[in-house]
N, C-alpha and C positions, 0 to 999 in steps of 0.2 A: 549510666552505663547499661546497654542493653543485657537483658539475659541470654544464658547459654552462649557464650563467648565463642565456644569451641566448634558447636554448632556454625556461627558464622563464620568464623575463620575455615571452618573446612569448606566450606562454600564459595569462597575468597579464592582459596587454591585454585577450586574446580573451576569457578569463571574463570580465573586468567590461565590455568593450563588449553582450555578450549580455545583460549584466543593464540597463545605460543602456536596450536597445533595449527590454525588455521592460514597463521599469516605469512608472505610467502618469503621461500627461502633463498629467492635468490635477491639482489639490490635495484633498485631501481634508478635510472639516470636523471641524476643531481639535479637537473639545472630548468630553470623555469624560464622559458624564449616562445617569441612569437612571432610571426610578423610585423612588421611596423614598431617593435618593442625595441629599445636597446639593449644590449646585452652588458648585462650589471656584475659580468664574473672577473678574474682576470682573464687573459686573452689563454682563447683554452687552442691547447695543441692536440693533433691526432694521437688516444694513444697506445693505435694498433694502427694494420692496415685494413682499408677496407674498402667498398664498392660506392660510388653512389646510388643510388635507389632510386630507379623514375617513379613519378606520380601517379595514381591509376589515370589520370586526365593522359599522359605524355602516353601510357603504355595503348590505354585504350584510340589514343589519334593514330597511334603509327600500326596497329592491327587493321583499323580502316582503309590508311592506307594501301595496305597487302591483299585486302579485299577487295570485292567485287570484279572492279575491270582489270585489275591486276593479277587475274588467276591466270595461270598458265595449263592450256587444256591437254588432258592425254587422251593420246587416240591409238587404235590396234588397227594392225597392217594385216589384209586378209588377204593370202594367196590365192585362197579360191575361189575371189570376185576377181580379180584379175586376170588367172587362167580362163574362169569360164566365158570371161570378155574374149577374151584371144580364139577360143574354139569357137564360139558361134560365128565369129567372123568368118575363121578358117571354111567353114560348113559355106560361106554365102557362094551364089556362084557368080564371081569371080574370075577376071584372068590372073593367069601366076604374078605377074607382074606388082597388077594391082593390088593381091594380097600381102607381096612383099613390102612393100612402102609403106601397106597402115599399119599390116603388122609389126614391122620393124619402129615404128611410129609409137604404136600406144606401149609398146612392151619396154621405152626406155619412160614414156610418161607415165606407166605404173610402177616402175622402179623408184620414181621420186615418189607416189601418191597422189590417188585420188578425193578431195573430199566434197563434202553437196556445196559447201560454202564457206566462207572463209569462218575461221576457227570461232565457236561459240564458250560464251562461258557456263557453268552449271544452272544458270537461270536461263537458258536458251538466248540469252541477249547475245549480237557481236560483239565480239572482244577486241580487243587492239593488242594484244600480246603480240610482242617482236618474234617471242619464240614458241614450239610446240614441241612437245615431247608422242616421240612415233616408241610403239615395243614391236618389235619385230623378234623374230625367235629368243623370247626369254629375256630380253634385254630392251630399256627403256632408251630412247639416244633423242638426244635434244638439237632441232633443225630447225633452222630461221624459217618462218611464218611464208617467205618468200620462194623456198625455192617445193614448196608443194604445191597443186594444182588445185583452182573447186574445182566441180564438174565443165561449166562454162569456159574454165582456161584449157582446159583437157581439148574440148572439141575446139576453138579457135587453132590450139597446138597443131592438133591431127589434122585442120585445115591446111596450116601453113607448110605442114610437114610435105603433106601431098602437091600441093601446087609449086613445091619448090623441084619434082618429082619432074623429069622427061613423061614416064611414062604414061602418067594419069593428064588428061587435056583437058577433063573439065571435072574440077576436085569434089568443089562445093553440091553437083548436079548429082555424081557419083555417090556421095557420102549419104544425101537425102535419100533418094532413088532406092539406096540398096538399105535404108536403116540401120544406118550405122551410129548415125547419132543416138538412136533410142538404144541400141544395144551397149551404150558405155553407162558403166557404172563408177561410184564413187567405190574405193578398195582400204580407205581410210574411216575407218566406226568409231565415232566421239565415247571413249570412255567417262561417262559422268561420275560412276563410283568412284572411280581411280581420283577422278581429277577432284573431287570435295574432299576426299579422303586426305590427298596429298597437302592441299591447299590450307585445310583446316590443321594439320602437323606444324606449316609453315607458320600459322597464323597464331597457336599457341606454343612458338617456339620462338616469339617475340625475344629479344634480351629486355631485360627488366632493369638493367644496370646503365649508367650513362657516365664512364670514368670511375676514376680510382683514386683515394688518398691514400698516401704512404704516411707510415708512422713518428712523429714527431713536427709533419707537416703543422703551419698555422693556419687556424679552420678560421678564427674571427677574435677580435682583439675586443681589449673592455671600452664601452660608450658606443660600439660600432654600432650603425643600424640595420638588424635583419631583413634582408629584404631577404624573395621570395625563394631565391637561388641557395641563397645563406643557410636559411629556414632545410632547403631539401637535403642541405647536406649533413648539418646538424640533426634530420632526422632517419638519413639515413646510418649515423654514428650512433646514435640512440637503439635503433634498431639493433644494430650488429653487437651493442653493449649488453642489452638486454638477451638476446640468442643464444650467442656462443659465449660471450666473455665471463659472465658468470661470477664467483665471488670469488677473488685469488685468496683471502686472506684465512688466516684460522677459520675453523667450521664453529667452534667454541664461543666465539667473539661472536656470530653472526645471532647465534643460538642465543647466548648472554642480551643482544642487544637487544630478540623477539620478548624475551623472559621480564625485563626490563621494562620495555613499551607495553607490554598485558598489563603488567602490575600497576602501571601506572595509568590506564584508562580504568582499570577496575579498582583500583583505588580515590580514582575518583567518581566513582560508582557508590561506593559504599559511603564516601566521606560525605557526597550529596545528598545521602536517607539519611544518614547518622543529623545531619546538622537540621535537615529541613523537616522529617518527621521518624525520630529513633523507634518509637513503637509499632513501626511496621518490623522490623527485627524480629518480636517475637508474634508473630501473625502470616496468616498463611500467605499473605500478599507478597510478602517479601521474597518468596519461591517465585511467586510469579514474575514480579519486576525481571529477578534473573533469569527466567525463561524468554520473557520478552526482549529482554537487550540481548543473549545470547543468539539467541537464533535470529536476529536482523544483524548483529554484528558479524559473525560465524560467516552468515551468506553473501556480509560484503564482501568481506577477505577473499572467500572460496570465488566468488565468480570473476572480484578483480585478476584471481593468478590467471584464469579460464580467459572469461574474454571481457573486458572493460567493458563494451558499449554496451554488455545487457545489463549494468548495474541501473541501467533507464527503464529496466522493464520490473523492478523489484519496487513495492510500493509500499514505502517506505512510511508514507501515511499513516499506514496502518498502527504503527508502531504509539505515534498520540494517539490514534483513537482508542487501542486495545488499553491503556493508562488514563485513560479520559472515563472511563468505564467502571474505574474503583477508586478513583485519586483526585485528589484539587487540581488546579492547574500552578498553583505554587511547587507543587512535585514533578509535574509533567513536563515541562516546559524543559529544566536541568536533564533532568533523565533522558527525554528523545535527542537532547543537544551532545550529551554522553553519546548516547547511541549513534548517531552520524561521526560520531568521531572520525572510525576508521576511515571513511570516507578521504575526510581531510590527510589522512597523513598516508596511505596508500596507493591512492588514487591519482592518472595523471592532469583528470578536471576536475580531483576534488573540491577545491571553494565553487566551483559552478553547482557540482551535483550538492553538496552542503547549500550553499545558498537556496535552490531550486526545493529544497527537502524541506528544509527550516520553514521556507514562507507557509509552504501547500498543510505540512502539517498546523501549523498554527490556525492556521482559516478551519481545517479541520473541523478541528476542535470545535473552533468557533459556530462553525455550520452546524455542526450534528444538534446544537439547543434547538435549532427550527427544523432541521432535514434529516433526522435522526432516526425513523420510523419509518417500516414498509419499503416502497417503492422510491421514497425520497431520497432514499442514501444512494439511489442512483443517479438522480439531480445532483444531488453532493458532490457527485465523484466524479460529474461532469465538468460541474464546475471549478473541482481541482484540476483537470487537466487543460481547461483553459488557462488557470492561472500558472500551472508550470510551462506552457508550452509557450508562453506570452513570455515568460522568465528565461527561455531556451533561446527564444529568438531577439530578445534583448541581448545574451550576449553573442549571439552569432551575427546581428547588425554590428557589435562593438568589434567583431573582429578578433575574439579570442578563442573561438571554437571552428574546428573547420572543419567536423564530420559533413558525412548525407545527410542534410535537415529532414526530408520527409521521411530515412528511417528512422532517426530518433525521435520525432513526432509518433511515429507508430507503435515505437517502443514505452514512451510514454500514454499514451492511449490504450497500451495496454495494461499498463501500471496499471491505471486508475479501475479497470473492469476489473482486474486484481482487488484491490480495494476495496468493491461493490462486493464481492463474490467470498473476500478473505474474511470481511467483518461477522458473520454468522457464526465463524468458528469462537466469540465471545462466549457465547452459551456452554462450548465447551468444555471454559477455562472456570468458567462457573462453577459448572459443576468438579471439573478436576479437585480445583483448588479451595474448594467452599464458598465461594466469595458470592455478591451481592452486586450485579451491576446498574447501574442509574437507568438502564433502559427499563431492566426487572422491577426496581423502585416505582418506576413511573405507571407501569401496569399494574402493580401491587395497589398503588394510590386511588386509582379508578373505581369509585365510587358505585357502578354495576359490578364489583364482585362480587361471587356466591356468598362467602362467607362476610364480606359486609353488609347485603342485603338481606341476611342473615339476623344481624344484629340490629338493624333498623327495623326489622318487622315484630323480632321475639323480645327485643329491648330498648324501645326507643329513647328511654330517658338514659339508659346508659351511651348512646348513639349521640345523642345531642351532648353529652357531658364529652365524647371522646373527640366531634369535633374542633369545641372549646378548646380541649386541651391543643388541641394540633394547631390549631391557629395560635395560641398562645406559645407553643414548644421553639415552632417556625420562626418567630421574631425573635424568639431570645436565641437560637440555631445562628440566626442571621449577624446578632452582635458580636459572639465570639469567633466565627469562621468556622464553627461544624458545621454536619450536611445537614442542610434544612430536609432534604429530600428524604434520605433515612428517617430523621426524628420527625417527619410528618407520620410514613408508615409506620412506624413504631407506635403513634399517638393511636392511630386510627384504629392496632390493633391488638390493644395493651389490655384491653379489657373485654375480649372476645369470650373468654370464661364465663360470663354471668349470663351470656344466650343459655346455658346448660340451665339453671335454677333464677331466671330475671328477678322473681318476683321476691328475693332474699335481696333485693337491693331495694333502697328507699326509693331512688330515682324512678324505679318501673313499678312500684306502688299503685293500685287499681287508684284512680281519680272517681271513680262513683262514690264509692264507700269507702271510707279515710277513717272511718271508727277504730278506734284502738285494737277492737277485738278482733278484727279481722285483716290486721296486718301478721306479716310471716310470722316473726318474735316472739309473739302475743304468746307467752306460755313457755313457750322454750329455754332451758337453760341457758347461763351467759355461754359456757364452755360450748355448749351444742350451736348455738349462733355465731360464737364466733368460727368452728371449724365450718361452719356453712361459707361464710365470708370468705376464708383465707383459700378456702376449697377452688374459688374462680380462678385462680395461677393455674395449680396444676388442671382442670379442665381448660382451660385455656392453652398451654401447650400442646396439649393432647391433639385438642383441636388444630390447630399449628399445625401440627406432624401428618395430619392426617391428609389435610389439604395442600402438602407439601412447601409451606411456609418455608424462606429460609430459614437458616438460624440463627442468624443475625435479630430478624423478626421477634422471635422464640425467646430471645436472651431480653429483649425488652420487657415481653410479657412476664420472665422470671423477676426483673431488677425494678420493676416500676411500687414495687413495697420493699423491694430488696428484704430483709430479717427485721423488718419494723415490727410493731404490737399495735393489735386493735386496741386503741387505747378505749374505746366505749365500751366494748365489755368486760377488760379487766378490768376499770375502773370501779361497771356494776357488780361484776365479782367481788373486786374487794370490798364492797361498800358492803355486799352483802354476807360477808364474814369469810372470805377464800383466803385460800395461804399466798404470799408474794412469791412461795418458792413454785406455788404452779403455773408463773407468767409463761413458759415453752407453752404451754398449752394454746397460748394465744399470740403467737408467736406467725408471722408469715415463712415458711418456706422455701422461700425465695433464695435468687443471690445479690450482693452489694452490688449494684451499677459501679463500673470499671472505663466508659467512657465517658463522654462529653455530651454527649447524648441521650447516655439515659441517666445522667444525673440532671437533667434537663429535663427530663419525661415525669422522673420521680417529682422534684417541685413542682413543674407546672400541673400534674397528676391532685397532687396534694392542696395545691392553692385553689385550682377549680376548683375543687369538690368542699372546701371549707368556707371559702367565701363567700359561699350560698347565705350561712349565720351572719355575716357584716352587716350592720345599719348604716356605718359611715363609709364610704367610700370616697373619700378626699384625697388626695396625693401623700401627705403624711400618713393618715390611718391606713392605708395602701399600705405602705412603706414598710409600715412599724410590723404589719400582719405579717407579708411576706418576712422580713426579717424575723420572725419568731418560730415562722415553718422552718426557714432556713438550718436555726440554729439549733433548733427541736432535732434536725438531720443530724446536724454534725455531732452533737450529745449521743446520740445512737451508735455515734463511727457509720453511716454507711456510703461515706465517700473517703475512705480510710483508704482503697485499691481505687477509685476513679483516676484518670487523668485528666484532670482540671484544677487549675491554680488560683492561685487565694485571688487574683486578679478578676479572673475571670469569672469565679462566681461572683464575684459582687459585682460585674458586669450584667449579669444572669441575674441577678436580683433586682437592679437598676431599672430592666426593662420588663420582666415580669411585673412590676408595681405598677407601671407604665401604661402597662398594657391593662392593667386592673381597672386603675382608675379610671381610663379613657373608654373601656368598655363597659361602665356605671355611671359614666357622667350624668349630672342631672339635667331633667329638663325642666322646662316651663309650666307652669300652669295654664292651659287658654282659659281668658275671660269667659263668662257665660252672660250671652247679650241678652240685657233687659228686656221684658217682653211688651209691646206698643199697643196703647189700647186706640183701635179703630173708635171715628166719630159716632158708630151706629151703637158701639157698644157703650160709649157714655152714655148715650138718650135713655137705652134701657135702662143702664144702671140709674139716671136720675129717675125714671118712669119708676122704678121699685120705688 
């Protein structure tokens, strides 16, 4: 049973009250139908009334249609191109006669209108409109195309008008002669504004409806097959349900059923750590997990109520990699499948977008062991959105999706830059929350660090002893399922403390002169030796903290003696007449190793640095050593607070000995080849 009970249970509320508040409050329409699908309900009746709904294809064909050569053009009647046509005439010299006839002539053919040509539409093209709209004093009035004049019908008119004339004898001669052709004008001005203005009202003043269901009508029986028609009415029932119709029933019930469905995704939130690893419970990670499924879950509800199709643009990735970061993939895997949940039970493609999410995050994962650094994770991210967008159009070839494919392509292709862009805020979380991420690990490990460069130059025999260890740590890491990647760094910087005073360790012992008396000891009390010893933790931390070491790091370097005793100079202590009640004295500082890891770091710490004294290294004498360090530990209690099971350390046993013997194997002896005596050097030798 994890600690602080109450602790998690108040946390429990808060998750699933975030999820009640999120999720939406109105129902959504029951029924799962497609085209080509059967319909698997009973036969469902209208039940309200309501419109049909055209498709954007139906809405957007019949806008086309109202467009272009079907605009209908408005023109302004100007008085005073007409008048001043009639006075210049007046002005020509003329007989009376003459003037009466054209005059009387154009003044009934400016009554209908004059225009240059026949009616254009707003792109300057001919139109074919039957009709035109003329405004004349304040008022727009709609006249067949036919009975207005171009310019060219005007003067053919005014010819025939005159030749049908007693008085004029020669019309056409007349009309040239005096400029009467060049003095007619069109009295008709194509208003272009008017006519886009009006056109464009027409054109988004399409109906959108195409029929009507009345209430208890049958829309489609059970087995029927939906075809395309079926489909539009069915969604435009959907539509109208979702809108207007709303939840008739108790407010309480709906409320109850939000309250309901949170607890039971976030209970299986909790039930998923509790079983797969409980001791994140009491650990800062366990804040974070909650952070992480809240705010991807939160964001799907919230944008489902908003607008569905941008749940294609939320990158959802994200959510295994920011858990890939602190976690196995025995945890990650359950928890981002939690996390999509909502998806699936809110959503109207949720098994699409679930499916689509599940695969890309899993590759994720997978990808970031090679693509994980730098500029890569943009590769990465590349290549997740081939694989969702491949996953998109797999089921839009099946026929179950029937968005705009190239915006939801775009909307996923933004996901993914998402992705690229969102994963830096790890460092964040890092720090927020204390934690320790695999990519930090992996930089920590690197071999040109300050502080391991450090230790290789001011300590090398303690540098070569700490590799050991790590190679040694990492395979037994590897048997039980801890992180090998932690208890490497842990190994590598478990013994950073002895840079401060090297040469109080035997291992960085001058190699010139090895004489007694000029080893550290030499003369030193046991008491004052051993605080030199036990002194490397706490300068080791120190150093830690300095260099900004997590403290993950930090707590290795405390637990890797845990509260153990130099047993070499108490021993010479008591040999040499000390009281047993001053063993604190020689006492490490430390704390008991509490994980899996650094009960790992302690033995393989402990076996390296002993099995220097071995003569036999055989697989039993292996064996029997390690099993003595072992159990020398447990005599002490300092895996009394570990988490590691009676199973598992003798698993950790099995392969540290393992690892002993295989790393001391013996070798052969090479012959030493007789030496051949040349024929010259027998002669000599007989000549002596």
């Amino acid at each position: 049973m994890p600690k602080n009970i109450y602790r998690i249970v108040i946390s429990f509320v808060l998750v699933a009250a975030v999820l009640v508040l999120a999720m939406p409050r109105t129902p959504e329409f029951g029924y799962d139908y497609g085209k080509g699908k059967r319909w698997q309900y009973e036969s469902f009746f209208a039940p309200f009334d309501f419109p049909i709904l055209k498709t954007e294809e139906q809405i957007a064909q019949e806008r086309y249609a109202r467009s272009g050569a079907g605009q209908v053009p408005y023109y302004r009647y100007s008085s005073e191109t007409s008048s001043g046509v009639l006075r210049n005439i007046a002005a020509l010299n003329l007989s009376t006669s003459e003037k009466t006839v054209i005059l009387s002539s154009l003044d009934a053919i400016y009554e209908k209108g004059v225009m240059i040509e026949r009616s254009s539409d707003s792109n300057g093209k001919t139109a074919v409109s039957e009709v035109i709209y003329i405004q004349k004093d304040k008022r727009a009035v709609k006249y067949p195309v036919t009975e207005v004049f171009t310019l060219a019908e005007a003067r053919n008119r005014l010819l025939s008008d005159v030749q049908a004339s007693e008085a004029v004898l020669s019309a056409d001669s007349l009309l040239r002669s005096s400029g009467i052709y060049d003095i007619l004008q069109p009295n008709l001005e194509f208003d272009r504004q008017t006519t886009e203005l009006v056109n464009a009202n027409a054109l988004s003043s399409v109906s959108t409806t195409d029929g009507y269901i009345s209430a208890g009508q049958l829309i489609v029986t059970k087995g029927e097959l939906v075809t395309a028609e079926l489909e539009q009415v069915l969604d435009s029932c959907k539509a109208e349900y979702e809108s207007t119709m709303g939840y008739s029933g108790p407010h309480f019930l709906m409320l109850l059923g939000c309250i309901i469905m949170a607890i039971s995704i976030s209970g299986v939130l909790f039930l998923c750590i509790y079983l797969m690893k409980p001791k994140i419970f009491n650990e800062p990670r366990f804040y974070y997990v909650l952070l992480v499924f809240v705010l991807f879950s939160a964001m799907t509800l919230i944008v489902a109520r908003l607008r569905e199709d941008l749940l294609y643009c939320i990158p959802y990735t994200l959510v295994a990699l920011y858990l890939q970061a602190f976690f196995r993939p025995k945890l990650i895997i359950p928890v981002y499948m939690i996390t999509l949940l909502p998806l699936l039970v809110f959503t109207d493609n949720g098994l699409i977008l679930f499916v689509m999410y599940l695969v890309s995050g899993l590759l994720s994962v997978y990808l970031f062991d090679f693509l994980g650094r730098g500029w890569k994770q943009l590769v990465a991210a590349m290549v997740n959105f081939c694989v969702v967008a491949l996953i998109y159009m797999a089921f839009h070839w099946m026929d179950l999706v029937h968005a705009e494919v190239l915006r939801i392509l775009a909307y996923l292709f933004v996901a993914s830059i998402f992705q690229f862009f969102g994963y830096p805020l790890i460092y964040v979380f890092e720090r927020l929350f204390n934690l320790v991420s695999n990519s930090r690990l992996i930089e920590l490990g690197d071999m040109s660090n300050t502080l391991v460069r450090e230790l290789e130059r001011k300590a090398p025999g303690t540098f070569q002893h700490s590799l050991q260890v790590m190679s040694m740590a990492d395979s037994a890491a590897r048997v039980i399922g801890a992180n090998p990647l932690l208890v490497r760094v842990g190994a590598l910087y478990h013994d950073i403390g002895k840079t401060v005073n090297p040469q109080c360790f035997v291992e960085n012992e001058s190699l010139v002169d090895k004489t007694e008396e000029n080893k550290y000891h030499f003369g030193l009390p046991s008491v004052q030796s051993a605080h030199d010893i036990i002194r490397h933790v706490s300068d080791g931390v120190e150093l830690a903290r300095q260099h900004h070491l997590p403290e993950k790091v930090c707590d290795f370097i405390l637990t890797h003696h845990g509260t153990t005793v130099t047993s070499f100079f108490y021993n010479k202590f008591i040999n040499e007449g000390g009281s047993d009640s001053e063993i604190d004295l020689f006492r490490y500082d430390g704390k008991k190793p509490f994980t899996k890891e650094q009960v790992i770091l302690m033995l393989c710490d402990s076996v390296e640095a002993a099995s220097r004294t071995l003569r036999d290294y055989s697989p039993k004498s292996c064996s029997a050593f390690v099993d003595h360090i072992v159990a020398g530990k447990i005599a002490e209690g300092q895996f009394e607070n570990a988490d590691i099971t009676i199973h598992d350390l003798g698993l950790v046993k099995q392969e540290i000995s393992n690892y002993l013997a295989n790393s001391h194997h013996e070798r052969i002896d090479y012959p030493k080849r007789n030496k051949t005596i040349t024929g010259n050097e027998r002669k000599r030798k007989q000549n002596r």
